[in-house]
N, C-alpha and C positions, 0 to 999 in steps of 0.2 A: 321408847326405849330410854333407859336412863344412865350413863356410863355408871360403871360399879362402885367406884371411887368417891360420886355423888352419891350414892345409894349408902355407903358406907359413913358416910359422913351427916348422913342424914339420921339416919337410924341413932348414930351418936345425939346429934343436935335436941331428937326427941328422946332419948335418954333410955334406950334401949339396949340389951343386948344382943348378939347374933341368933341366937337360940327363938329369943321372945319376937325377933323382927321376921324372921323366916317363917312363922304362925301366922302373922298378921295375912288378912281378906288382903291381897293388891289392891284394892281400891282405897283401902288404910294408909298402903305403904305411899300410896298414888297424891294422898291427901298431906304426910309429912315430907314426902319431897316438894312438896311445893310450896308447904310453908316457908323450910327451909331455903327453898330457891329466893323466897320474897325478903326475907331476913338478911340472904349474902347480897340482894341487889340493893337495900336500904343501907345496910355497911357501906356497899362504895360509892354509894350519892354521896354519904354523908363522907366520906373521905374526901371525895373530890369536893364539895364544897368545902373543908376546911384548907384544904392544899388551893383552892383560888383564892382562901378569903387571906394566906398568910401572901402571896405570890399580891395581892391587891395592897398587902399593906407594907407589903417591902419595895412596890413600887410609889404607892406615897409617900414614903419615908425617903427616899431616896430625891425624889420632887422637893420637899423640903430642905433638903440639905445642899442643893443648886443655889 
């Protein structure tokens, strides 16, 4: 089962309408939520590693200034 709201947003992602998404075989729909799903969990690796890499350099910078 997939909350609506991910379904909703999915359908966007693969560049869909309401109309064109609700046609779609479920095993279609089955296939863009989960692309979708791999795309938002690669966003927030890469969030989080940029939020460690500035957190790493505001703590060397700070070592230097000692």
């Amino acid at each position: 089962m997939v909350p609506l709201f991910e379904e909703h947003e999915a359908l966007i992602y693969a560049n869909y309408n309401y109309r064109e998404w609700k046609k779609l075989p479920w095993w279609e729909k089955a296939m863009h939520v989960a692309q979708y799903r791999c795309h938002r969990l690669v966003n927030l690796h890469s969030e989080d590693a940029v939020g460690d890499r500035m957190e790493s350099d505001r703590r060397r910078a700070e070592m230097k200034g000692k």
